[in-house]
DOBA-851879 format. One record per atom (N, C-alpha, C): x negated, y negated, z negated; residue in three letters; atom name. Coordinates in steps of 0.1 Angstrom, whole numbers, m for minus. Atoms other than C-alpha are relative to their C-alpha. Layout:
! residues N
[[X,Y,Z],'ALA','CA']
...
This chain:
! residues 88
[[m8,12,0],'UNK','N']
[[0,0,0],'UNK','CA']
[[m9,m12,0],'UNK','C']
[[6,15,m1],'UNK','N']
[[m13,m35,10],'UNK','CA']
[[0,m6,m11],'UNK','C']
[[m2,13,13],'UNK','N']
[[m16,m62,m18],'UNK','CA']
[[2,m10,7],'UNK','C']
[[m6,11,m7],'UNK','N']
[[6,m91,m9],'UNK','CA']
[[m4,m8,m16],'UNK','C']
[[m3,11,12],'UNK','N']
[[2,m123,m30],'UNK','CA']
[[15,m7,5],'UNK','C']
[[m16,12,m7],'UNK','N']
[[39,m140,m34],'UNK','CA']
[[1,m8,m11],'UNK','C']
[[m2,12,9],'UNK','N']
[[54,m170,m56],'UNK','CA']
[[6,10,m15],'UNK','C']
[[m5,m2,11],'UNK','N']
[[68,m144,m81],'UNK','CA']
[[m10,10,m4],'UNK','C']
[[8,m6,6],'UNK','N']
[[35,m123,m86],'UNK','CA']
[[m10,m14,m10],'UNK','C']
[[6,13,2],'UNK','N']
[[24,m161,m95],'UNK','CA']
[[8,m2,m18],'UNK','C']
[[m12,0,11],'UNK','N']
[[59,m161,m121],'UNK','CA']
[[m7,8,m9],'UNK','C']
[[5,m7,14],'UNK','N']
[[49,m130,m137],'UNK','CA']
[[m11,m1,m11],'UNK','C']
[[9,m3,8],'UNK','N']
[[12,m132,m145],'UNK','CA']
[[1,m24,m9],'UNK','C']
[[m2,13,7],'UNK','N']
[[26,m172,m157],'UNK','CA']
[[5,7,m13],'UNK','C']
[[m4,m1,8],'UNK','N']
[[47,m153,m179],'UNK','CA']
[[m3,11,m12],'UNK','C']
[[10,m12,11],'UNK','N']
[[23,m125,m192],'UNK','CA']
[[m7,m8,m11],'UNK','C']
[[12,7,7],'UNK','N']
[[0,m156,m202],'UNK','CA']
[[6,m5,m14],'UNK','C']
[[m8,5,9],'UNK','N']
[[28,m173,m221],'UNK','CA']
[[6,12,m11],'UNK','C']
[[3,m12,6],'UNK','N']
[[33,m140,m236],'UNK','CA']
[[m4,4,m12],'UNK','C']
[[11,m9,7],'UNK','N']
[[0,m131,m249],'UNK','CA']
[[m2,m16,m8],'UNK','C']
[[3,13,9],'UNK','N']
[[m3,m174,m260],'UNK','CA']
[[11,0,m12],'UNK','C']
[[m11,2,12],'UNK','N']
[[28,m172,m284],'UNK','CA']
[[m4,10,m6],'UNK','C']
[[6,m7,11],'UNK','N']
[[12,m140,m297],'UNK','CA']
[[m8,1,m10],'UNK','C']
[[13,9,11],'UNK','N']
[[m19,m155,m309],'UNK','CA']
[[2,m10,0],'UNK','C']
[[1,19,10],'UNK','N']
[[m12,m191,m317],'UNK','CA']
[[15,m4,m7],'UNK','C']
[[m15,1,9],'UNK','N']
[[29,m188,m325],'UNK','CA']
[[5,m9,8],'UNK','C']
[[m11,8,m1],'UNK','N']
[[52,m212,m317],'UNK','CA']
[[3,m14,m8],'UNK','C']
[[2,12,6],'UNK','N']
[[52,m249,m326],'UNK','CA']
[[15,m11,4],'UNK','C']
[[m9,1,m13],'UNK','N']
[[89,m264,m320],'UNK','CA']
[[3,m17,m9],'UNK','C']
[[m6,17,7],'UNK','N']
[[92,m303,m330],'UNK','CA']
[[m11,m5,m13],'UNK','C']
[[8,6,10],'UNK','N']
[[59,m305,m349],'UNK','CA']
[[1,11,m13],'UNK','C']
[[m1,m17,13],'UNK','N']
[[70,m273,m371],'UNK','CA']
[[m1,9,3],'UNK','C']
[[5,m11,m5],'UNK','N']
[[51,m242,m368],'UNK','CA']
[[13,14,m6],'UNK','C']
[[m9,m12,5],'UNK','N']
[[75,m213,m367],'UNK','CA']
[[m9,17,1],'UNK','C']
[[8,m10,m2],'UNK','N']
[[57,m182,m374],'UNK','CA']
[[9,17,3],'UNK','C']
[[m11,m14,m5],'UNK','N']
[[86,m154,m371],'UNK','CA']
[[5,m1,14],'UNK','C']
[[m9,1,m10],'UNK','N']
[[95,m169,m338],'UNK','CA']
[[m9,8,11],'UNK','C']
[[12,m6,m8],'UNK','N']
[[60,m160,m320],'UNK','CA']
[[m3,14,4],'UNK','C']
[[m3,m13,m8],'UNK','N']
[[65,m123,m318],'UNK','CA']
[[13,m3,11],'UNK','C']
[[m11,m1,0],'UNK','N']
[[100,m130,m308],'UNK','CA']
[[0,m6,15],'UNK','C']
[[6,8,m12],'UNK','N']
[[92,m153,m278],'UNK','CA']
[[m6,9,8],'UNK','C']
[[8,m12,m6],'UNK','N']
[[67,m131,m270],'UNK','CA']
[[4,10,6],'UNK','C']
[[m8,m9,m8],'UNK','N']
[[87,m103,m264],'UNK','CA']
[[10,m3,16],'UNK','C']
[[m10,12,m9],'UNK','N']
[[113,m126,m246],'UNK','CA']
[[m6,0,18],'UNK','C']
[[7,3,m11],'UNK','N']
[[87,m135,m219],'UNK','CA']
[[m5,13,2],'UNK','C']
[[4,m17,m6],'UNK','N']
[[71,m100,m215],'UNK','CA']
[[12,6,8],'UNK','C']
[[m14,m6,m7],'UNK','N']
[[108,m89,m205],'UNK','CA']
[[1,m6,12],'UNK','C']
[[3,7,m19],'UNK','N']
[[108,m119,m177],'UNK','CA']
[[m10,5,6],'UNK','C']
[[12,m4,m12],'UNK','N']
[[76,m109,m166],'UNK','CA']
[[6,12,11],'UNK','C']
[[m5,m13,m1],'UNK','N']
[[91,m72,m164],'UNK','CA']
[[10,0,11],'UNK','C']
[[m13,0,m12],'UNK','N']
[[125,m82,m144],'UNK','CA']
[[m8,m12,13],'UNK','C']
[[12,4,m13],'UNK','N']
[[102,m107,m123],'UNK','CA']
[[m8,11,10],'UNK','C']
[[9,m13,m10],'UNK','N']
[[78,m79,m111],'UNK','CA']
[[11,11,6],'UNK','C']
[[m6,m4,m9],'UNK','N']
[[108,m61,m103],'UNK','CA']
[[8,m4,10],'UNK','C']
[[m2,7,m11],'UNK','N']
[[123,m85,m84],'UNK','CA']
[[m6,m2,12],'UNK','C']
[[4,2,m7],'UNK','N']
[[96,m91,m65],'UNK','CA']
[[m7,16,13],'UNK','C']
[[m1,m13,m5],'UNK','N']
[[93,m54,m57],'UNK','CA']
[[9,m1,10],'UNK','C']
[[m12,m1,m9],'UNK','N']
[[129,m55,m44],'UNK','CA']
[[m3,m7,11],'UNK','C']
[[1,10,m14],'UNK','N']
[[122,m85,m20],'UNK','CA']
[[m14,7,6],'UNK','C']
[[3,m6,m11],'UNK','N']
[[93,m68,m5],'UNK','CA']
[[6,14,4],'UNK','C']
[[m4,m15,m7],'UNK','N']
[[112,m36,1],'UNK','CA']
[[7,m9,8],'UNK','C']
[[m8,8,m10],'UNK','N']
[[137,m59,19],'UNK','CA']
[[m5,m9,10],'UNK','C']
[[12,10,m10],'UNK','N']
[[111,m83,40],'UNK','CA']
[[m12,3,m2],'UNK','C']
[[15,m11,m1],'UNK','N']
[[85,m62,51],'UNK','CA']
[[m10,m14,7],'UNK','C']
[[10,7,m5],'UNK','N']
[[69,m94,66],'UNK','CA']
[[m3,m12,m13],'UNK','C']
[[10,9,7],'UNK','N']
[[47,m116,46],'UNK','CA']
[[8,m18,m5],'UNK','C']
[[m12,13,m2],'UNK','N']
[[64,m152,56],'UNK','CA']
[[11,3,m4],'UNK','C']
[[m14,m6,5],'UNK','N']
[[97,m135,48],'UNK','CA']
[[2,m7,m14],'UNK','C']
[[m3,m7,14],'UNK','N']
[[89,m126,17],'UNK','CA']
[[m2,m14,m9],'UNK','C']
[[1,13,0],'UNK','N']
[[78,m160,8],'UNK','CA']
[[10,m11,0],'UNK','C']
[[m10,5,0],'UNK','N']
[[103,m179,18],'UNK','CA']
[[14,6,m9],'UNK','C']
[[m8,m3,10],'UNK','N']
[[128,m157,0],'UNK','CA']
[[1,m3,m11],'UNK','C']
[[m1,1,20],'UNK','N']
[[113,m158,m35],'UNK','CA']
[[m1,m13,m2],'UNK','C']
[[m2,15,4],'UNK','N']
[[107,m195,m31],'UNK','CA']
[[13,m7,m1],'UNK','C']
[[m11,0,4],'UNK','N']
[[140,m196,m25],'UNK','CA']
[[12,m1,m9],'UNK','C']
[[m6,m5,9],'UNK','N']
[[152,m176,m51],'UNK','CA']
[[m4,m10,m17],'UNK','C']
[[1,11,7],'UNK','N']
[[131,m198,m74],'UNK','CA']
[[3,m15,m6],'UNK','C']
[[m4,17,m5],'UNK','N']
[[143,m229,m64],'UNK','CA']
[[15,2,m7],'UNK','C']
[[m19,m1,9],'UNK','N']
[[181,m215,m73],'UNK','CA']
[[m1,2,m10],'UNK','C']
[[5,m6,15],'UNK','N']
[[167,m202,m106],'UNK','CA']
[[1,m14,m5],'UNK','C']
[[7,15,8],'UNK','N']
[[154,m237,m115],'UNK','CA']
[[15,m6,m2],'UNK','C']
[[m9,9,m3],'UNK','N']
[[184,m255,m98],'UNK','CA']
[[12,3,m13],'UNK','C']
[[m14,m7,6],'UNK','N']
[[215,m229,m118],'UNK','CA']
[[m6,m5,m16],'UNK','C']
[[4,3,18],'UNK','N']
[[189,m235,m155],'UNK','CA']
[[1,m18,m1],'UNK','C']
[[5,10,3],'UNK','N']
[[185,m273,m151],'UNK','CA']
[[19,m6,1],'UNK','C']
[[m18,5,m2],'UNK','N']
[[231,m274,m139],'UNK','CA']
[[2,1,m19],'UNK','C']
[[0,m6,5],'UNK','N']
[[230,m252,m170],'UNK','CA']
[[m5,m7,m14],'UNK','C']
[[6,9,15],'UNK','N']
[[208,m273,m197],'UNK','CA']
[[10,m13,2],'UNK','C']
């Protein structure tokens, strides 16, 4: 199998980092360190990473071309952003 770089192998290892950083330094939310929250977080984002890399599985089984595959997930990111920021 080839190795493709795409926008959501980019997502995941964003969200492994953020991850493994709430594991060792915790969670700081308004100037107050929360220290029960930092596993909790942690896990949180390991799970997106998890449904990310499967996502981005699925979109290349469905756009076997490169540019495709690309434009899709940027896509998909874009509505992601768009549906969280209707949403906040």
């Amino acid at each position: 199998m080839k190795f493709r770089i795409t926008p959501l192998n980019f997502a995941s290892a964003f969200f492994l980092i953020v991850a493994v950083y709430s594991w060792v330094y915790g969670i700081q939310v308004s100037g107050t360190h929360i220290k029960g929250m930092g596993n909790t977080l942690g896990w949180i984002f390991l799970l997106f990473a998890v449904v990310v890399s499967f996502m981005d599985i699925m979109f290349r089984n469905f756009f076997p071309e490169t540019k495709k595959v690309w434009i899709v997930e940027l896509s998909f990111i874009t509505l992601a952003a768009i549906i969280f920021l209707l949403v906040k």
